[in-house]
ZADRENDO-314981 format. One line per 3 residues: number of its first residue (from 1); for each residue x, y, z negated of N, C-alpha, C. Coordinates in steps of 0.02 Angstrom, whole numbers, plus 50000, padded with zeros to 5 digits. Each point is the difference from the previous one (the first is absolute). Layout:
NUM) X/Y/Z/X/Y/Z/X/Y/Z | ...
***
This chain:
1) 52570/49386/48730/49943/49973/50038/50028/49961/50060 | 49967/49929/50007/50046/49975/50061/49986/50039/50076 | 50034/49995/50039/49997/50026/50047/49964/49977/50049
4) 49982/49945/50006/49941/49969/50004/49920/50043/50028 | 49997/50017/49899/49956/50036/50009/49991/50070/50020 | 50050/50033/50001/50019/50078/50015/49989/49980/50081
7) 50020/49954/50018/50001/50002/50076/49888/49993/50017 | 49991/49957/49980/49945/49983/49992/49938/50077/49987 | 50015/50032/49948/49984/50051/49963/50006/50061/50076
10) 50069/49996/50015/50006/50056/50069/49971/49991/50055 | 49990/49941/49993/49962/49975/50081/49919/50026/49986 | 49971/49981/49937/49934/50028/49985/49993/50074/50008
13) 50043/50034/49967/49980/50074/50002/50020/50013/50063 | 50033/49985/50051/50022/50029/50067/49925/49981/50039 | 49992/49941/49992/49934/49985/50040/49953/50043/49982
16) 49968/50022/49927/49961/50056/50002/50024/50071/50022 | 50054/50016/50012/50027/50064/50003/49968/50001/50098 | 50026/49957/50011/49978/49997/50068/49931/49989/50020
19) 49974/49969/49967/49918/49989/50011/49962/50067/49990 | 50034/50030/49945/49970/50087/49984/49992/50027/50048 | 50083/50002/50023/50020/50064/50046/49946/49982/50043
22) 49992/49932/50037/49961/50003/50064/49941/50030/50000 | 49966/49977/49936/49945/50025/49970/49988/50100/50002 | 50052/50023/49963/49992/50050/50004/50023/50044/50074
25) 50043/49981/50039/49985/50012/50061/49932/50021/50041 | 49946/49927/49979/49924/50017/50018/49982/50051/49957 | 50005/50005/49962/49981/50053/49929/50020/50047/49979
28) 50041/50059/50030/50032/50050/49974/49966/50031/49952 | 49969/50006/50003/49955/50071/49949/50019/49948/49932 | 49998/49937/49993/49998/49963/49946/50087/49996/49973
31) 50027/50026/49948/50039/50009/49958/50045/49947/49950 | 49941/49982/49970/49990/49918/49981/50044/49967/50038 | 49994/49978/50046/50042/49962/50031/50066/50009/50016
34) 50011/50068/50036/50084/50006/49999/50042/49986/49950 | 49941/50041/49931/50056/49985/49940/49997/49929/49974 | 49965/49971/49999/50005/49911/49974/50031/49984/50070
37) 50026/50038/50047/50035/49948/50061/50079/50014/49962 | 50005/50061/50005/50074/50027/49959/50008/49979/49946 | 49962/49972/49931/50009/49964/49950/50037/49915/50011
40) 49939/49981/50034/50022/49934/50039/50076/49996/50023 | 50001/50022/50067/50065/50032/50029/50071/49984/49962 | 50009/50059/49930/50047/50020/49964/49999/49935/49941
43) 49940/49971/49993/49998/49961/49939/50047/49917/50023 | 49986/49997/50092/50003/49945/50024/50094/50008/50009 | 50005/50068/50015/50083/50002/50015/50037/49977/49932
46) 49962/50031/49952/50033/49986/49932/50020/49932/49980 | 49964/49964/49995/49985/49919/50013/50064/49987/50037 | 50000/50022/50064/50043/49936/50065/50074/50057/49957
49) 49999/50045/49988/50064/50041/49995/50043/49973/49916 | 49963/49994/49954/50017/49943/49960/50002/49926/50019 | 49986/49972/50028/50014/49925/50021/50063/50026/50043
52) 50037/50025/50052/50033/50009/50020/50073/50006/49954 | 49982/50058/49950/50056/50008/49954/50005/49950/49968 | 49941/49948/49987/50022/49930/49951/50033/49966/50034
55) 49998/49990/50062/50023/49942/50057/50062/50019/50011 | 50010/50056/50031/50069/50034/50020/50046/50047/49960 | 49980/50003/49927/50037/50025/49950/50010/50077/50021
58) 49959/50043/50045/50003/50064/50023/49978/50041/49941 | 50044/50039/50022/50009/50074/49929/49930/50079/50055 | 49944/49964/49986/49940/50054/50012/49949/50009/49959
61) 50036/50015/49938/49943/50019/49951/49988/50053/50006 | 50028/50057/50032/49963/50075/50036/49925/49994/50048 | 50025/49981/50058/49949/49975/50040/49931/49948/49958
64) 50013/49955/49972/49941/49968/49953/49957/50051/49948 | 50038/50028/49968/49971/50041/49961/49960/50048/50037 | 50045/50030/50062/49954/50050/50040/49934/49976/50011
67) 49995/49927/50038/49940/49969/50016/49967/50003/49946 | 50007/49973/49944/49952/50006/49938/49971/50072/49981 | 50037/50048/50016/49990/50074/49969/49945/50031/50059
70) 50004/49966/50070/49966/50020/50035/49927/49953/49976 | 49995/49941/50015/49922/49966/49985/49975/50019/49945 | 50056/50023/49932/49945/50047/49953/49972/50036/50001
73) 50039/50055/50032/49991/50069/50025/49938/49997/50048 | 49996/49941/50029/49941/50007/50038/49936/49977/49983 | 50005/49957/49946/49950/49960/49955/49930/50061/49964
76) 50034/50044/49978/49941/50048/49981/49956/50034/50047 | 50035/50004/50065/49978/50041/50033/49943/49947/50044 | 50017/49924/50004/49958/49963/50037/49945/50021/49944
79) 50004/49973/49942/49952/49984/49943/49936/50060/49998 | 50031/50052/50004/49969/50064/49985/49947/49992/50076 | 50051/49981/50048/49939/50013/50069/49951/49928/50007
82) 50010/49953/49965/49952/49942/49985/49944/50035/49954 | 49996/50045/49948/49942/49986/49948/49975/50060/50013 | 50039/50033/50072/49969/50087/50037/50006/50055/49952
85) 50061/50010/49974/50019/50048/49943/50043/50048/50030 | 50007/50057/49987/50050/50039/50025/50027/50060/49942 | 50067/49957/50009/50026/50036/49911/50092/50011/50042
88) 50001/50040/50043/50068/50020/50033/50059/50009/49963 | 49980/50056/49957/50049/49999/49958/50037/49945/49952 | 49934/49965/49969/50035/49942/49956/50068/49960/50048
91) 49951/49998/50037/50031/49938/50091/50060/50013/50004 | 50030/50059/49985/50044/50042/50038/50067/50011/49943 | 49960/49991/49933/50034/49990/49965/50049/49919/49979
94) 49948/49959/50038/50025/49950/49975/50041/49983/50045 | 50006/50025/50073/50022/49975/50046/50070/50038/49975 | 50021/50070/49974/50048/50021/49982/50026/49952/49964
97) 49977/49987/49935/50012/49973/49948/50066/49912/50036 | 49953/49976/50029/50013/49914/50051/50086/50050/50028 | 49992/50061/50055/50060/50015/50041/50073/50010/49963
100) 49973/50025/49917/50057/50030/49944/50023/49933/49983 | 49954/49939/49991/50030/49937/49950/50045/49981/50076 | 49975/49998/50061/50066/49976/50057/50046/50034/49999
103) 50000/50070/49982/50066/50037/50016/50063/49977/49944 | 49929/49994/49926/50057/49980/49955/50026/49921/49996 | 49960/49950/50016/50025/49945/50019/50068/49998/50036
106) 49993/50023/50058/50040/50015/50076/50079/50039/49945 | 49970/50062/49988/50064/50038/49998/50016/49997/49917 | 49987/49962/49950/50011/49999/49935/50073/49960/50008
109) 50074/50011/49988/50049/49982/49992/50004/49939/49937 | 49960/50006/49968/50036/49962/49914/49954/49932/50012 | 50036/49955/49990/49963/49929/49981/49970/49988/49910
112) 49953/50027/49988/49981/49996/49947/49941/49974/49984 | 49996/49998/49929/49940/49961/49981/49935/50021/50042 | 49999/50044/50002/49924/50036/50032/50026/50059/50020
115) 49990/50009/50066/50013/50052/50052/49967/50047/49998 | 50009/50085/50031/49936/50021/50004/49951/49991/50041 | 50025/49988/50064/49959/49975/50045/49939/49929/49986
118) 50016/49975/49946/49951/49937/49973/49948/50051/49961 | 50029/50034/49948/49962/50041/49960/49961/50046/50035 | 50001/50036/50077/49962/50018/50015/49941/49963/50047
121) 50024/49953/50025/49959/49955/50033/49960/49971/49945 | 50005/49978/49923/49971/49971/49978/49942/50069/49955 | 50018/50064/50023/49950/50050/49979/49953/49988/50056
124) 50005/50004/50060/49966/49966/50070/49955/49971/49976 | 50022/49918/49990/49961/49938/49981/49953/50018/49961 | 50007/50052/49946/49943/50002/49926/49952/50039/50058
127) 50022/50062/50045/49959/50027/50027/49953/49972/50054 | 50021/49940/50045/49976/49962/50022/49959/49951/49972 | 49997/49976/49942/49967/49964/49969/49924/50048/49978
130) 50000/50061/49978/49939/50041/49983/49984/50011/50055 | 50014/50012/50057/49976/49986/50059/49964/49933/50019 | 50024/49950/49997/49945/49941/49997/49945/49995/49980
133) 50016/50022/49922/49953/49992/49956/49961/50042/49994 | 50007/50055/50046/49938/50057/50034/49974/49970/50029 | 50019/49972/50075/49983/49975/50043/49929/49956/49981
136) 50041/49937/49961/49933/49952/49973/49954/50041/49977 | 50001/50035/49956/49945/50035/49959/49950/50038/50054 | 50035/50056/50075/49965/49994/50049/49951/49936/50040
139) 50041/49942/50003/49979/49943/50035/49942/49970/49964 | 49988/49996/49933/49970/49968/49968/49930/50040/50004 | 50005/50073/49987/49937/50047/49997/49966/49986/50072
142) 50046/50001/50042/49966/50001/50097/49977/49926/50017 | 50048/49948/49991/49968/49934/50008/50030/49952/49980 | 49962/49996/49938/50045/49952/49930/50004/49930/50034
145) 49979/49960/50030/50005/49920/50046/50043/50016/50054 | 50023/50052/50025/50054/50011/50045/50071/50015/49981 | 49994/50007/49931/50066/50038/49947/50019/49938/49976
148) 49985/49940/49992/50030/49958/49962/50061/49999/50025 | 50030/49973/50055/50066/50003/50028/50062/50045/49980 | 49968/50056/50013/50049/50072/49972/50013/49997/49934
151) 49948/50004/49958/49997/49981/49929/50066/49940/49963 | 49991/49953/50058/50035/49941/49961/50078/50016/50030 | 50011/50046/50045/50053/50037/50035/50019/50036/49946
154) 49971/50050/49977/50019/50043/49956/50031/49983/49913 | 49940/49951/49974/50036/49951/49955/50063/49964/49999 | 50013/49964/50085/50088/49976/49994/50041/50049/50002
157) 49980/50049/50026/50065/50053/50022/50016/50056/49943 | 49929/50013/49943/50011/50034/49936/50051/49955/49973 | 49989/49931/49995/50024/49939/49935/50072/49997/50037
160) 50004/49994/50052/50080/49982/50044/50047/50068/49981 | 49973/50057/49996/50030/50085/50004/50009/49998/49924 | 49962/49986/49955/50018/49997/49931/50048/49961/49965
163) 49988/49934/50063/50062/49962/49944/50055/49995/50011 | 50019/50041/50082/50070/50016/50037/50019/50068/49943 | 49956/50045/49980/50018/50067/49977/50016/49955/49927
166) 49972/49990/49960/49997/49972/49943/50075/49968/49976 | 49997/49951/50059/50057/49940/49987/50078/50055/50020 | 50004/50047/50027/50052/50015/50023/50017/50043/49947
169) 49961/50050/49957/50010/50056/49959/50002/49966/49937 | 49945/49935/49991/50024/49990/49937/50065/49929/49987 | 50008/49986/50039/50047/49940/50022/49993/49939/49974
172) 49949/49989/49998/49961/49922/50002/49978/49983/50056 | 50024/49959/50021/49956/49924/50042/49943/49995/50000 | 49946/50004/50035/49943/49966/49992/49992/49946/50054
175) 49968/50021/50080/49982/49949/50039/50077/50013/50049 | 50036/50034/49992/50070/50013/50012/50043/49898/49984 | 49989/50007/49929/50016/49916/49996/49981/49952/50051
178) 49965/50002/50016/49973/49952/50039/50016/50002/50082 | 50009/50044/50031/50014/50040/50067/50033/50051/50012 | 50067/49975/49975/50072/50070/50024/50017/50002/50066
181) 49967/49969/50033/50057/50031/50094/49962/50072/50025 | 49954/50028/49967/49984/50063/50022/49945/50014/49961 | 49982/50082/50011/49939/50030/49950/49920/49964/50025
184) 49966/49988/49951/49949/49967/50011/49952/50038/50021 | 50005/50066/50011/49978/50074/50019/49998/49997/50081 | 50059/49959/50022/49996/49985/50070/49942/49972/50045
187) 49980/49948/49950/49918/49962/50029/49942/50034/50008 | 49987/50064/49960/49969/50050/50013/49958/50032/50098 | 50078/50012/50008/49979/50026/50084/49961/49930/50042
190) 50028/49947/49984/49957/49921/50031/49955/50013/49971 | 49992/50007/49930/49902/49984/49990/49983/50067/50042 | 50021/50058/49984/49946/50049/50028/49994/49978/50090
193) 50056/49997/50034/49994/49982/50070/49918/49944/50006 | 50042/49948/49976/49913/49953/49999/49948/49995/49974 | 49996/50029/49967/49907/50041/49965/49992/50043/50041
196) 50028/50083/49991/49995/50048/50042/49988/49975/50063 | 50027/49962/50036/50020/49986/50092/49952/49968/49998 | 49965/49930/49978/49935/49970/49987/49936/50031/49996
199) 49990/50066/49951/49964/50049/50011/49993/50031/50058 | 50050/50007/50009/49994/50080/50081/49989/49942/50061 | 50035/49937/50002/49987/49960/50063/49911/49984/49990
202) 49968/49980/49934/49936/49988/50010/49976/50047/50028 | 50000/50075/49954/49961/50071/50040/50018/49989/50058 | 50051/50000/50039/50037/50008/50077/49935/49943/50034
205) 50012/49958/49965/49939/49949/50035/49940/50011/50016 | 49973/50020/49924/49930/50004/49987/49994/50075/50059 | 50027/50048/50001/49985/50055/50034/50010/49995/50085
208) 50047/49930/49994/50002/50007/50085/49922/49957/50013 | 49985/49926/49966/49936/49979/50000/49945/50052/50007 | 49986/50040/49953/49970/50028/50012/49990/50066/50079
211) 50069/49999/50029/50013/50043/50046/49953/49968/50056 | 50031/49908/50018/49993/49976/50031/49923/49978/49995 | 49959/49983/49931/49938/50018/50007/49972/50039/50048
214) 50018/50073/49982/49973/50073/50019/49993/49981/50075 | 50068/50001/50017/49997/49998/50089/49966/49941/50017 | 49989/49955/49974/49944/49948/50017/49928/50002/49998
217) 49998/50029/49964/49907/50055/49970/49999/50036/50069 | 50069/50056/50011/49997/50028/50050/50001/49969/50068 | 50034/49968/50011/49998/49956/50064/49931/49989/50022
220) 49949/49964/49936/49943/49959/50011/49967/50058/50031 | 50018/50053/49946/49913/50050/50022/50023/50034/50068 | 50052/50009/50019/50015/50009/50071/49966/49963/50064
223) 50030/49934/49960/49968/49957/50078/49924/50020/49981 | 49971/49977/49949/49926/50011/49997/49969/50070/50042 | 50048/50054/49984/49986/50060/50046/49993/49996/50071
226) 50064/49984/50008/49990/49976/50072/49960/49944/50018 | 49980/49950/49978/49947/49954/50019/49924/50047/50015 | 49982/50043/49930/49961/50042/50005/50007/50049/50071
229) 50060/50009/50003/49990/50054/50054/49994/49968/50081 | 50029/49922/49993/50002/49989/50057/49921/49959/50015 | 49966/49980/49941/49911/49998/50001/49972/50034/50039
232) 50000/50067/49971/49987/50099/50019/50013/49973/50078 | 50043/50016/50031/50033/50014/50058/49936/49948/50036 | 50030/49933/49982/49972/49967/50049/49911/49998/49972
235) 49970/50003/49963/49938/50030/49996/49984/50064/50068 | 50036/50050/49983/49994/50058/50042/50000/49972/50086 | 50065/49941/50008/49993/49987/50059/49948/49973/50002
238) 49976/49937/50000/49933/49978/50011/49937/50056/49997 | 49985/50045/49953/49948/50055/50016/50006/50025/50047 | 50068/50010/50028/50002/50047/50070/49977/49935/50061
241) 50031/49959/49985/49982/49957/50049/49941/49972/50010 | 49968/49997/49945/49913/49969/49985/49965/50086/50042 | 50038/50079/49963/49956/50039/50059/49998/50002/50080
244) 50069/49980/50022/50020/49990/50058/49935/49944/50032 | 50007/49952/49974/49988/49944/50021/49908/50027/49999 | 49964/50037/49942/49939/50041/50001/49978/50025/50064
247) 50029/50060/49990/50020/50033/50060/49987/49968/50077 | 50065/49954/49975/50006/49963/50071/49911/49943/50013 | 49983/49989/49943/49944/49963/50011/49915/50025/50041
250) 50014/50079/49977/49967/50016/50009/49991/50048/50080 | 50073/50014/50008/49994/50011/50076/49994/49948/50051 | 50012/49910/49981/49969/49952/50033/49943/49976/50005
253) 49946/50057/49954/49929/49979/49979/49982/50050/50042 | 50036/50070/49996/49951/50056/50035/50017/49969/50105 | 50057/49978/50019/50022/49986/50062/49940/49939/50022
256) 50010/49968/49952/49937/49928/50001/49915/50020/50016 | 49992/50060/49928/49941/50031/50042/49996/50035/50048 | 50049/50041/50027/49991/50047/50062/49998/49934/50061
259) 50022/49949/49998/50004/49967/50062/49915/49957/50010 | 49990/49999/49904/49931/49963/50011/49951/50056/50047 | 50005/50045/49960/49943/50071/50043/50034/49984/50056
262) 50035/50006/50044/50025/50016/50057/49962/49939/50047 | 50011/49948/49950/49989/49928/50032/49903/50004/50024 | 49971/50028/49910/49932/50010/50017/49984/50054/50048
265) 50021/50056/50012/49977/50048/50045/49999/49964/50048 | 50069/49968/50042/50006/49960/50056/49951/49958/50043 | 49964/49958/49927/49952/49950/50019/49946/50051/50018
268) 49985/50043/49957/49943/50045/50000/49984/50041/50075 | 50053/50009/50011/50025/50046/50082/49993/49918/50048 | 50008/49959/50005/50008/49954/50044/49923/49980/49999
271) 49970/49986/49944/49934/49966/50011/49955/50051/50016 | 49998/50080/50013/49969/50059/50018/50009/50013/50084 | 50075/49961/50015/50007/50017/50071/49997/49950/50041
274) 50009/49955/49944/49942/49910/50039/50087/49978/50050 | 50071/50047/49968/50047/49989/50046/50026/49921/49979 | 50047/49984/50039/50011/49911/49984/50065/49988/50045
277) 50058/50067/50007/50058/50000/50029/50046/49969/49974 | 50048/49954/50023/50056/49974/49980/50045/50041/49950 | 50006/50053/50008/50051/50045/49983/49946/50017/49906
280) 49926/50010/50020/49980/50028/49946/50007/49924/49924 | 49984/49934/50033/50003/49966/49967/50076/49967/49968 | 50047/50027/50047/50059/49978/49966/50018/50046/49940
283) 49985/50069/50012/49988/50066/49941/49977/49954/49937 | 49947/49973/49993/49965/49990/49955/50039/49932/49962 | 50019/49943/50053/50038/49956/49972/50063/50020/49971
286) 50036/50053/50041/50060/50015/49940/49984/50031/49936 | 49926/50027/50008/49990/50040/49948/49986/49949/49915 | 49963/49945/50041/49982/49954/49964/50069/49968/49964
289) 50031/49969/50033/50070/49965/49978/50048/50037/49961 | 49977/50073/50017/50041/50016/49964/49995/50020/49927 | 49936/49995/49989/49959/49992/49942/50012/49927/49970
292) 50016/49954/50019/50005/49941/49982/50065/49987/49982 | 50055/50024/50044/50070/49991/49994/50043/50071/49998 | 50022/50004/49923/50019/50075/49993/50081/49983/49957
295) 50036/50014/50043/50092/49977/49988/49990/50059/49915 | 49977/50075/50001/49998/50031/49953/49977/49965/49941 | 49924/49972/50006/49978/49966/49966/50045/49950/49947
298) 50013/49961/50038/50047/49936/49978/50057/50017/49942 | 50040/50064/50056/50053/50030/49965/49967/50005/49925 | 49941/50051/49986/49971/50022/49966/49994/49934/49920
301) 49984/49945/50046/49961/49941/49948/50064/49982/49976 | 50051/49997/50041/50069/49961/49977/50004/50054/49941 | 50018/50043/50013/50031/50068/49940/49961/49971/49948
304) 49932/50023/49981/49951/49984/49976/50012/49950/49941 | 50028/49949/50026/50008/49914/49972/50079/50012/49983 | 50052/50039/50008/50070/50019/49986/49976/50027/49931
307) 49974/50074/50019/49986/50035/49925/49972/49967/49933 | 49944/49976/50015/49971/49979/49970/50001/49912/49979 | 50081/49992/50015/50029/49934/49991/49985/49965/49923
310) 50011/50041/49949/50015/49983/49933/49937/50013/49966 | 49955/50046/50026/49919/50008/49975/49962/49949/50011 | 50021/49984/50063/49947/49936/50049/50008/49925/49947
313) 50092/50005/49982/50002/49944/49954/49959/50014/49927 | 50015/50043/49975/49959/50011/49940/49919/49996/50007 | 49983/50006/50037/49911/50002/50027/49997/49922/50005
316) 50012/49975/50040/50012/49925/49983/49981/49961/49955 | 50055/50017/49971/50030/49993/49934/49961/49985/49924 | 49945/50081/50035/49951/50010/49923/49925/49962/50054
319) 50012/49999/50053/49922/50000/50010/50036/49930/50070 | 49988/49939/49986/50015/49954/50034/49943/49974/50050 | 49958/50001/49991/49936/50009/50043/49982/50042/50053
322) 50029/50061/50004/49995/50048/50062/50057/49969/50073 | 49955/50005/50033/50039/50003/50065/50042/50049/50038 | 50028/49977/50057/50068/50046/50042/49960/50056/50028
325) 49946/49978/50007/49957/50087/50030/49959/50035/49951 | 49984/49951/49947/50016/50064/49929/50033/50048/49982 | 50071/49935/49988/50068/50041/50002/49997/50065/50042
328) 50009/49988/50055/50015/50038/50063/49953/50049/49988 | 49918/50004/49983/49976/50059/49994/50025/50057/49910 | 50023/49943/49972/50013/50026/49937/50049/50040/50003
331) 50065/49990/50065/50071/50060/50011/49967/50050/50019 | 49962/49982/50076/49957/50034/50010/49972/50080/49955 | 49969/49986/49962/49970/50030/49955/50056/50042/49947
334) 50041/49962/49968/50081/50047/49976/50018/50047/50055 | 49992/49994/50056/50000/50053/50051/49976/50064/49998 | 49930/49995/49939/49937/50045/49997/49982/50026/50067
337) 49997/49911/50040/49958/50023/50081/49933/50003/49983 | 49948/50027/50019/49938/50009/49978/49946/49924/50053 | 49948/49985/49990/49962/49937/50050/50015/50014/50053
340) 50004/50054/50044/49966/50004/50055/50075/50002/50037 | 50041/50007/49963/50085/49994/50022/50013/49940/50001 | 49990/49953/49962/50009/49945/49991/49967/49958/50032
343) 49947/50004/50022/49959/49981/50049/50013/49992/50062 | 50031/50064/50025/50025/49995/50067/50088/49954/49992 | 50033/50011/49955/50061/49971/49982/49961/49926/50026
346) 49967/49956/49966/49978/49929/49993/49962/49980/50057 | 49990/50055/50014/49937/49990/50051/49923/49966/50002 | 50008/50030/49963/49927/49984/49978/49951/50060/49986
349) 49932/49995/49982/49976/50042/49979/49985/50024/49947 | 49996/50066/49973/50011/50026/49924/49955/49966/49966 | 49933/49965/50008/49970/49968/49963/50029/49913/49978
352) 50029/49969/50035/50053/49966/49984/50053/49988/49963 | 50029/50071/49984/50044/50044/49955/49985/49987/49951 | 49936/50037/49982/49948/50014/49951/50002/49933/49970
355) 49996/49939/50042/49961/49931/49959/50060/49966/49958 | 50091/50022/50067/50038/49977/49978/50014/50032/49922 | 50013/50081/49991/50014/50011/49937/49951/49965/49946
358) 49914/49982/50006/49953/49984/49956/50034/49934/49967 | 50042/49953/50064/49996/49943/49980/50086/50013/49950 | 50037/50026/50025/50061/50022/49941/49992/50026/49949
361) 49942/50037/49996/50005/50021/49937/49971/49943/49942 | 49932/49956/50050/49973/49936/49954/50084/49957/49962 | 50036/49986/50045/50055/49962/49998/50039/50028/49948
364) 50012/50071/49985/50035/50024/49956/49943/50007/49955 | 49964/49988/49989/49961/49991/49945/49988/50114/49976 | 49994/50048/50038/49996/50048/49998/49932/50042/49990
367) 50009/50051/49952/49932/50013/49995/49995/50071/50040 | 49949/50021/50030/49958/50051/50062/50048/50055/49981 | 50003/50023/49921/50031/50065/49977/50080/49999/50022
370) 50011/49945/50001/50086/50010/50013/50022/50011/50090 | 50028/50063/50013/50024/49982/50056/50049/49984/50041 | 49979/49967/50033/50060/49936/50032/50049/50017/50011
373) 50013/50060/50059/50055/50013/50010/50066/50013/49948 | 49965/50053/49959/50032/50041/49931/50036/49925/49967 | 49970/49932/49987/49973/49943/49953/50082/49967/50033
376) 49993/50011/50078/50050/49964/50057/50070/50017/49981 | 49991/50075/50018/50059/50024/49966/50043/50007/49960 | 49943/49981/49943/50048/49993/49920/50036/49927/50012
379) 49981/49953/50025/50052/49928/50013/50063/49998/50021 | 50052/50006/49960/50066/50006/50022/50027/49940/50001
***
């Protein structure tokens, strides 16, 4: 075989041997892989370790053979953990069987027609071959459109194992004529490397795709969680702040009326005592102004028009015809301030109130049964 291709051939199986390992690194529990990394591996040394002896005329037919005795030896044991079989003993046998044909290769003294070390490696091969041809017969029952590959694997490597055994015992030539620089049994470990390695790199793919799916599914519904939760939150803030701001509305309504009574008793006491003192009438003017000009107030309307920033646009929005003191009584009302709160808020009187909600509800086109506030509320 030119060296060429042996070099070519080693560079392939080293690159999968290494692509495994990394692989199975992420993957321990997965088996599969170490051993097609160690097939690879030993199949790829074999390769560069023959091109070497062609190039440099080196006497390592120990070491070559070892490599070969090892990627066999390891060939059943990948196979068996591909089609999820567990047959130890056979495994164990064959792996004996592969260690006896190196010892006798290695330590057989006689240059003869057929060694023992060939004769037991080539009991190996028959045993490795019914191993294939298990294999497919597994592959085909589990998922016959996924087995073609193996199948057409198992066909070269029966036909290649038969006609190396064949041609040597019965001493005829067959595809031997045609290609003497080495056993044609050799091309074997290349096809399985690139079918097999083609296979496991798609799964490797398809399963990290799918990984990377997952955490993307996951990612999404995360943020969505948290979007959800950060809704929640700031929902919750605004309710607290819409009660605050309640609250707060309504202790500027009850302060507003205590100053009105205060204001009316005042007049009531002044026009009884017919008094008309400087001091009593300035009472009454702060009392007045300050009914007119309330810093709380203001605070109050600003908040008011903050909260109710994104409602005010949606009200708008659906109902283009209502006005800013619509509006304004419509937050109002999301407040669940009742007329007579709102009244003093506007300053006006609750029958005023009264006319303003009549005319919002005409505007929203609303019928008597629905009520407003509840109606206000639901507008997000």
């Amino acid at each position: 075989m030119n060296v060429l291709f042996l070099s070519l051939f080693s560079g392939i199986n080293m690159a999968f041997a290494i692509l495994t390992t990394f692989i199975w690194f992420k993957n321990k529990d997965q088996r599969l892989y170490i051993y097609f990394a160690i097939f690879s591996l030993f199949s790829g040394l074999y390769f560069i370790l023959k091109a070497l002896s062609i190039t440099f005329n080196l006497d390592i037919f120990g070491i070559i053979i070892f490599c070969a005795g090892v990627y066999y030896a390891v060939f059943p044991w990948f196979v068996f953990e591909l089609i999820k079989k567990k047959n130890n003993t056979l495994l164990f046998i064959l792996t004996l069987i592969f260690a006896f044909a190196i010892a006798g290769f290695v330590l057989d003294p006689w240059d003869e027609w057929i060694s023992i070390g060939q004769i037991i490696a080539h009991i190996g091969l028959i045993g490795l071959m019914a191993v294939t041809i298990y294999a497919s017969i597994i592959l085909v029952q589990r998922e016959k459109d996924k087995a073609i590959d193996f199948i057409l694997l198992t066909i070269v490597f029966v036909f290649l194992g038969l006609e190396e055994i064949i041609s040597l015992y019965s001493g005829h030539d067959f595809l031997n004529k045609y290609i003497n620089s080495t056993y044609l049994l050799d091309i074997y470990p290349l096809l399985f490397t690139l079918i097999i390695g083609k296979k496991l790199t798609y799964e490797v793919y398809n399963r990290n795709k799918i990984k990377i799916e997952l955490i993307k599914g996951e990612l999404k519904e995360k943020q969505l969680q948290l979007a959800e939760l950060e809704k929640i939150r700031l929902n919750e803030e605004l309710q607290f702040k819409s009660m605050d701001l309640t609250n707060f509305g309504i202790e500027i309504t009850k302060n507003r009326a205590f100053i009105q009574s205060l204001q009316t008793k005042l007049i009531k006491i002044k026009s009884l005592t017919k008094s008309d003192s400087i001091d009593f009438n300035e009472v009454l003017k702060s009392l007045k102004s300050r009914l007119i000009i309330n810093k709380d107030l203001n605070y109050f309307n600003g908040n008011v028009e903050k909260i109710n920033h994104a409602f005010n646009t949606k009200l708008k929005e659906s109902y283009p015809s209502l006005t800013s003191n619509e509006v304004h009584l419509a937050s109002l009302l999301r407040l669940n301030l009742n007329t007579k709160e709102i009244a003093i808020i506007k300053n006006v009187s609750p029958d005023s109130v009264k006319v303003l909600r009549y005319r919002l509800r005409k505007k929203m086109d609303m019928k008597t049964s629905i009520n407003l506030s509840e109606f206000l509320n639901n507008i997000n």
